[in-house]
N, CA, C and O of each residue as an XYZ file, in Angstrom:
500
protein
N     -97.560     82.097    119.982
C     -98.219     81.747    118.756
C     -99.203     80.612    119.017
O     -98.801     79.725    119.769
N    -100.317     80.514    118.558
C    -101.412     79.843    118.428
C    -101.278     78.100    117.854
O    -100.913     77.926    116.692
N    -101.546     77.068    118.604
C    -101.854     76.099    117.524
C    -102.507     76.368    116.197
O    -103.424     77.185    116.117
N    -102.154     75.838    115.365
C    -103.630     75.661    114.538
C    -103.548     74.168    114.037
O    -102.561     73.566    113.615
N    -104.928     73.700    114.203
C    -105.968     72.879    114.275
C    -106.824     72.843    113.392
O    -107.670     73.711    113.610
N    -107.125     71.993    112.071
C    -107.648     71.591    111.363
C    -108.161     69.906    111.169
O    -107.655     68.810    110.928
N    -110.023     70.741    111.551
C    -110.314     69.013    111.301
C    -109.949     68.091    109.994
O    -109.265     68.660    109.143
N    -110.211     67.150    109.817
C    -110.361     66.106    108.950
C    -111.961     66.506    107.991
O    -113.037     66.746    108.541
N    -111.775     66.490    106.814
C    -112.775     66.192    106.132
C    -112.868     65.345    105.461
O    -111.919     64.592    105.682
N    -113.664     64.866    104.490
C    -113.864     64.055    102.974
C    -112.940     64.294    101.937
O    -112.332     63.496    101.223
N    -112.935     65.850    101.984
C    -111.604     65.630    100.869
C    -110.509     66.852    101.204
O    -109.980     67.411    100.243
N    -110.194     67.235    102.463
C    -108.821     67.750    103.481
C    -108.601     66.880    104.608
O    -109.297     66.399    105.502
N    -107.306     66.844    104.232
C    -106.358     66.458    105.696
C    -107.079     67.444    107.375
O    -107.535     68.582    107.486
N    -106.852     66.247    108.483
C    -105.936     67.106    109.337
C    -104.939     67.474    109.690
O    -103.842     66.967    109.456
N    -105.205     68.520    110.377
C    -103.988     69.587    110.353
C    -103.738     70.045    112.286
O    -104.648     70.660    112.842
N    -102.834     69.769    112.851
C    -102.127     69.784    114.207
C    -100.655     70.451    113.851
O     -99.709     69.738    113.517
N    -100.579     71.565    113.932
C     -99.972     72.353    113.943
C     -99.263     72.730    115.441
O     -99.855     73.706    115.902
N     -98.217     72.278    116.316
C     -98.125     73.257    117.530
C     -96.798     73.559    117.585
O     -95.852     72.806    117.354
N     -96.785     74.619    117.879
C     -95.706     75.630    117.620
C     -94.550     75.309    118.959
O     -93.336     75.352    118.759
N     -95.194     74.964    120.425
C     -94.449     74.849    121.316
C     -93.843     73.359    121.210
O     -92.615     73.336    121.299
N     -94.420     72.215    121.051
C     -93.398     70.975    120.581
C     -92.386     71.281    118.778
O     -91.434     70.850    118.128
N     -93.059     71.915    118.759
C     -92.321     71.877    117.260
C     -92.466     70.709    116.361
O     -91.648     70.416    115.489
N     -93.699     69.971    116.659
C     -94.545     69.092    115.686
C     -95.699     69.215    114.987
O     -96.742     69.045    115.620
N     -95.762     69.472    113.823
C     -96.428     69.834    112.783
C     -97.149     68.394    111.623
O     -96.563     67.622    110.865
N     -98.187     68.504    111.866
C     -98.573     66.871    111.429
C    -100.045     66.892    110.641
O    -101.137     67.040    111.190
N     -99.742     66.667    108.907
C    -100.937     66.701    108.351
C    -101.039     65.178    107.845
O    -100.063     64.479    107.571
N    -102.132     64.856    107.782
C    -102.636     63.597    107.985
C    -104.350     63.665    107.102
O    -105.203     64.504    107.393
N    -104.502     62.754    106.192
C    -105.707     62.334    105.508
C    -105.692     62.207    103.888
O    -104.830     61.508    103.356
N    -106.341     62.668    103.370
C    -106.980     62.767    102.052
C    -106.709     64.014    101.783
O    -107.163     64.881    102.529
N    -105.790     64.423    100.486
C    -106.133     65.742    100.203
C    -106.507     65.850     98.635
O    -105.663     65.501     97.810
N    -107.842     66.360     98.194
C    -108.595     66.384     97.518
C    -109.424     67.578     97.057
O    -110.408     67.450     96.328
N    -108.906     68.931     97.591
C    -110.082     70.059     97.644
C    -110.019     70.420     96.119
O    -109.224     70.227     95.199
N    -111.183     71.009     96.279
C    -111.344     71.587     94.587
C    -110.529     72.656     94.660
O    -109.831     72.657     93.647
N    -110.198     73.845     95.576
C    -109.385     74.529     95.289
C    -108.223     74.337     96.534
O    -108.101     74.501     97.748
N    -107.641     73.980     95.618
C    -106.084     73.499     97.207
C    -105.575     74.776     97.860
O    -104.988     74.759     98.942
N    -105.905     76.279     96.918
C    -105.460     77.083     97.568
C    -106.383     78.025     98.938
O    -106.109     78.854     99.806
N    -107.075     77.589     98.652
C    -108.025     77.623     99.999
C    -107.818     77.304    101.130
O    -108.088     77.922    102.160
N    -107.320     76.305    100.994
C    -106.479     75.182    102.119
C    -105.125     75.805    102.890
O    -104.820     76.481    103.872
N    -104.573     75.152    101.835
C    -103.087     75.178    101.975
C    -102.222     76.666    102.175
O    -101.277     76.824    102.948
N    -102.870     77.805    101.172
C    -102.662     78.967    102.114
C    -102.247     79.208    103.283
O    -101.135     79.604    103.632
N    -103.667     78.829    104.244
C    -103.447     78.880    105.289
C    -102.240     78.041    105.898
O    -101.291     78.739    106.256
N    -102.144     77.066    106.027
C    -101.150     76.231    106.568
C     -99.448     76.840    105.998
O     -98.476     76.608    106.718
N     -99.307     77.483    104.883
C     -97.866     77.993    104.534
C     -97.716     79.272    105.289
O     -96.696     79.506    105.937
N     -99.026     80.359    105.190
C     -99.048     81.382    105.874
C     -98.700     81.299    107.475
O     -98.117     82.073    108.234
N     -99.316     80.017    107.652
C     -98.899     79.794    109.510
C     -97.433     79.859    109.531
O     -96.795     80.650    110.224
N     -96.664     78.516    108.306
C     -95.476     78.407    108.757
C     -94.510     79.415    108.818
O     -93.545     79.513    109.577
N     -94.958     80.281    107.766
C     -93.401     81.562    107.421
C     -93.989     82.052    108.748
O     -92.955     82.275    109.378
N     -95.155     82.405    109.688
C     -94.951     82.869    111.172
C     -94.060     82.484    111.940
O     -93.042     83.013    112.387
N     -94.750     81.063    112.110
C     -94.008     80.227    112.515
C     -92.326     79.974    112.759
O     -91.682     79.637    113.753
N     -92.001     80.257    111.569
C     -90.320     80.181    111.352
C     -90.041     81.478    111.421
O     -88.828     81.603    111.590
N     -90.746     82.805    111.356
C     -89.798     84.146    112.080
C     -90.408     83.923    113.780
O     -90.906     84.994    114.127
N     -90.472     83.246    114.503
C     -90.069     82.838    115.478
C     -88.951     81.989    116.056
O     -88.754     80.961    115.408
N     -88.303     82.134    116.934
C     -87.191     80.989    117.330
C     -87.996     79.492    117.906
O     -88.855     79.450    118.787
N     -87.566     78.594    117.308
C     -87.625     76.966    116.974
C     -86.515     76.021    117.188
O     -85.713     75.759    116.291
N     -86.485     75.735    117.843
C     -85.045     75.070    117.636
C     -85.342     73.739    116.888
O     -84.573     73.710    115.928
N     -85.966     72.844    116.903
C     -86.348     71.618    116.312
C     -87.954     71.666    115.695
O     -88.898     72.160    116.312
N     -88.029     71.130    114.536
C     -89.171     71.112    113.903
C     -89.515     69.610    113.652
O     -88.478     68.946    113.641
N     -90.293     69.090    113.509
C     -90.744     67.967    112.991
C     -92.064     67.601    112.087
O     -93.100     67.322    112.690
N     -92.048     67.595    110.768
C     -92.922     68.108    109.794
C     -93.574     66.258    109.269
O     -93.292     65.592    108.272
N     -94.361     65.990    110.278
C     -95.072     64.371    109.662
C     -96.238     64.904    108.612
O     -97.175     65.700    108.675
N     -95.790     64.220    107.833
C     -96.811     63.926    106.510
C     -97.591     62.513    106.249
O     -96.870     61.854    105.499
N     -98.939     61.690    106.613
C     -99.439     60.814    106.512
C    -100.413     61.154    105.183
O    -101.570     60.831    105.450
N    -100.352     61.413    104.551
C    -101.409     61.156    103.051
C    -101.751     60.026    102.124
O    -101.104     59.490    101.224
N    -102.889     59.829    102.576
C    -103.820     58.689    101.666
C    -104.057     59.003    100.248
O    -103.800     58.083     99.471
N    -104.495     60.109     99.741
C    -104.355     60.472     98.674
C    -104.180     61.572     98.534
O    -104.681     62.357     99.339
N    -103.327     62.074     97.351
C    -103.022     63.689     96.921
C    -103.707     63.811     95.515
O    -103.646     62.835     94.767
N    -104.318     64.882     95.132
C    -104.646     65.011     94.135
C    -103.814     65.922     93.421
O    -102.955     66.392     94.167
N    -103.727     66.519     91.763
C    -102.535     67.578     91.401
C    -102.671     68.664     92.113
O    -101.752     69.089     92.812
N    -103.979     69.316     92.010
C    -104.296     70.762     92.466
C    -102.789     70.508     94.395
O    -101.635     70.936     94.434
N    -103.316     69.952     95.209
C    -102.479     69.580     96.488
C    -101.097     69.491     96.496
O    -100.339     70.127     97.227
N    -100.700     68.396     95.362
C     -99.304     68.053     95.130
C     -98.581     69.438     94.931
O     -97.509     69.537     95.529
N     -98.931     70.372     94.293
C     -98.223     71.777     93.790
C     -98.502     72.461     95.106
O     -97.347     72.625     95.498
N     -99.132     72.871     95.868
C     -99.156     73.287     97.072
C     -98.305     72.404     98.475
O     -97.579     72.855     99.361
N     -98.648     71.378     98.268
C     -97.384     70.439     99.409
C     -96.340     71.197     99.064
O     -95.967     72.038     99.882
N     -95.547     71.054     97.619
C     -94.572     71.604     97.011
C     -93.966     72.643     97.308
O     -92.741     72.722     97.408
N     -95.129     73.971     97.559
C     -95.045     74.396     98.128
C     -94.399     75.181     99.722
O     -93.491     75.945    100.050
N     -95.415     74.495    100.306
C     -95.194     74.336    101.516
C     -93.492     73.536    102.205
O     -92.825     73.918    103.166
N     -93.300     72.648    101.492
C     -91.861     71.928    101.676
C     -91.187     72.685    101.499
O     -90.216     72.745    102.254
N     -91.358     73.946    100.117
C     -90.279     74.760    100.411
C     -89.705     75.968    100.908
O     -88.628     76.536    100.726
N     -91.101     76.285    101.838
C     -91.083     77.176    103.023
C     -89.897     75.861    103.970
O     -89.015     76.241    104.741
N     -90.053     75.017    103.795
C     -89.312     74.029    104.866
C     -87.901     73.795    104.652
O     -87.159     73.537    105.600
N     -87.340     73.898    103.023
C     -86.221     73.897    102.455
C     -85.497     75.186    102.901
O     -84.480     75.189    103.595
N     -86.242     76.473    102.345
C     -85.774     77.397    102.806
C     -85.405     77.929    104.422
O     -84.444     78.549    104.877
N     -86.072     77.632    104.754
C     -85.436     77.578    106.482
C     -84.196     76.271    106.721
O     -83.085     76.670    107.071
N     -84.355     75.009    106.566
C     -83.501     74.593    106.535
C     -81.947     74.880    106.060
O     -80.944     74.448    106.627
N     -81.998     75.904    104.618
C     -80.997     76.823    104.466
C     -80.136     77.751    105.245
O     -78.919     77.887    105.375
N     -81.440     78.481    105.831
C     -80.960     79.013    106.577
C     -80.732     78.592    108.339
O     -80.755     79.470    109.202
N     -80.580     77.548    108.567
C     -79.777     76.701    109.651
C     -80.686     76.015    110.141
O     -80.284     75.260    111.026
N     -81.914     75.962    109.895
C     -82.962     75.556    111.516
C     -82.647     74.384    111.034
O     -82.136     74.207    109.928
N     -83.005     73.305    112.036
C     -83.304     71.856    112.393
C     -84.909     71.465    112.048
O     -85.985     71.713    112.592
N     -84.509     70.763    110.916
C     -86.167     69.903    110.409
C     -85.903     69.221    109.818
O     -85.100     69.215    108.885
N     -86.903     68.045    110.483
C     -86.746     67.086    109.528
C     -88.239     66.955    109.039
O     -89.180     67.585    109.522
N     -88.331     65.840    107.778
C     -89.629     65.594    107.009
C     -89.521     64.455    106.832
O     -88.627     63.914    106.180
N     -90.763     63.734    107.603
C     -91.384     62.565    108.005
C     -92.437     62.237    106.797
O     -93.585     62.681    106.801
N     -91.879     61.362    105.710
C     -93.360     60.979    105.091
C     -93.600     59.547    104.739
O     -92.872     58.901    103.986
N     -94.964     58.974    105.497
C     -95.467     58.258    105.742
C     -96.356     57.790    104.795
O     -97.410     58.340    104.473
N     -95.880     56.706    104.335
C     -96.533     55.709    103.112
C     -96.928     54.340    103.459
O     -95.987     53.706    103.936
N     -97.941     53.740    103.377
C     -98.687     52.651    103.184
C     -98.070     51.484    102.176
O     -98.048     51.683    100.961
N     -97.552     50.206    102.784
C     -96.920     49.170    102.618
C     -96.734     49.142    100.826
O     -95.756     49.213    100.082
N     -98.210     49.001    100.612
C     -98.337     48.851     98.746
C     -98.281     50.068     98.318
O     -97.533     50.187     97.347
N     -98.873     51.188     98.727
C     -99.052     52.569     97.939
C     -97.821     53.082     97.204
O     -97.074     53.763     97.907
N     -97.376     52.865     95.686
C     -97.138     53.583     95.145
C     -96.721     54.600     94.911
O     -95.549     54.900     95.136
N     -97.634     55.433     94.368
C     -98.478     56.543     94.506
C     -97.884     57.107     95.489
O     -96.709     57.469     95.427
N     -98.309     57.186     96.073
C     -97.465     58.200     97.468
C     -96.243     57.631     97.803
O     -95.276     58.350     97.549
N     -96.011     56.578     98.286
C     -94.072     56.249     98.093
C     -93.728     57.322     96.878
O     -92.935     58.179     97.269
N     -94.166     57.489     95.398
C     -93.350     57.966     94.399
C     -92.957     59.585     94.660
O     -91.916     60.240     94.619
N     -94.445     59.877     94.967
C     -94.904     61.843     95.433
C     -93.824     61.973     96.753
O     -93.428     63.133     96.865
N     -93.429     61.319     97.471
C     -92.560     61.652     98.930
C     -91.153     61.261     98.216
O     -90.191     61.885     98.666
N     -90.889     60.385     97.237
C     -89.884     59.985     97.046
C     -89.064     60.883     95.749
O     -87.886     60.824     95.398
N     -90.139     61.672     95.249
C     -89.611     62.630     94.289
C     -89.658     64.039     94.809
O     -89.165     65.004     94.225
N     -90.327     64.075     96.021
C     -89.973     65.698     96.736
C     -89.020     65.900     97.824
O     -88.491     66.891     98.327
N     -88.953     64.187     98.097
C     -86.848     64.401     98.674
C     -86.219     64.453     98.208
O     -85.330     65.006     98.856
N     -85.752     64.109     96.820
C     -85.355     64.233     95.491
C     -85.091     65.531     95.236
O     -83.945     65.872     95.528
N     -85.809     66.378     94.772
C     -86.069     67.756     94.953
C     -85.694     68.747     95.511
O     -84.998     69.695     95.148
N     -86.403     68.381     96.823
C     -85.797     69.419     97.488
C     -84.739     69.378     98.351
O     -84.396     70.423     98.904
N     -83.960     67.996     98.635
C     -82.577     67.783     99.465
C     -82.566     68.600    100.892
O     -81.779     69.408    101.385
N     -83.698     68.066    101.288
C     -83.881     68.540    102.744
C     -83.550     67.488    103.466
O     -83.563     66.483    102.754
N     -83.164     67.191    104.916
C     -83.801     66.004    105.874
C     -85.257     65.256    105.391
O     -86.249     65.945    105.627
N     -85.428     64.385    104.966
C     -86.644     63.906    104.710
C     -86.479     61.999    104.584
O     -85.663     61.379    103.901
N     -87.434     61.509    105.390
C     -87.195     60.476    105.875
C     -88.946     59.686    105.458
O     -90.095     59.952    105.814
N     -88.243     58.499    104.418
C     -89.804     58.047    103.922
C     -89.500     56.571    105.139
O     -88.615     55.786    105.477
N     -91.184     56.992    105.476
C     -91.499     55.660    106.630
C     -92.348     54.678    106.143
O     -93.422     55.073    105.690
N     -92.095     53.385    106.130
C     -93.214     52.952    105.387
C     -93.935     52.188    106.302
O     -93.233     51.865    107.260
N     -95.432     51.659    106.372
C     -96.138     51.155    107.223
C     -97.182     50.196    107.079
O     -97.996     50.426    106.186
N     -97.348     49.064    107.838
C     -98.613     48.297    106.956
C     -99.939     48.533    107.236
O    -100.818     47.967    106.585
């Protein structure tokens, strides 16, 4: 299976996807006018992804800002991550918040909440 690799824009994350470490790492601003444009892709990778054998996953999340359209698609996507976790795999969820931010402490802190996966808020200055 293929990395996939998504640059950084103005208003999308990047996206480092590799299937052979089993580290998966979106990182930036997410802001698109249509999130499903985006994010599609990145859920479509993972259900590949996970009908492959994995033994360890590691799902880092660094976001500066989420907008709603994103937040419902992360949502998403986490629970392509829940659901495998159900069914036995090893993952954890790394989300990475900024010392003062709020805002994102609350969005990571209400989708571990949620979804009662492994999920581990990091905070950073």
């Amino acid at each position: 299976m293929a990395k996939l690799e998504i640059q950084r824009r103005s208003n999308t994350p990047a996206v480092n996807f590799n299937p052979q470490t089993g580290t998966l790492k979106i990182e930036g601003r997410s802001i698109p006018e249509n999130p499903g444009d985006f994010y599609d892709e990145l859920i479509d990778w993972l259900k590949k992804y996970f009908n492959e054998s994995h033994p360890d996953t590691i799902l880092d999340l660094n976001l500066e800002y989420v907008n709603s359209g994103s937040s419902k698609y992360l949502l998403g996507l986490l629970k392509v991550i829940r659901d495998e976790v159900k069914k036995g795999k090893k993952i954890v969820v790394n989300w990475y918040y900024e010392e003062d931010d709020e805002a994102i402490q609350s969005l990571g802190e209400h989708y571990k909440s949620s979804l009662k996966i492994p999920f581990n808020m990091v905070e950073y200055i």
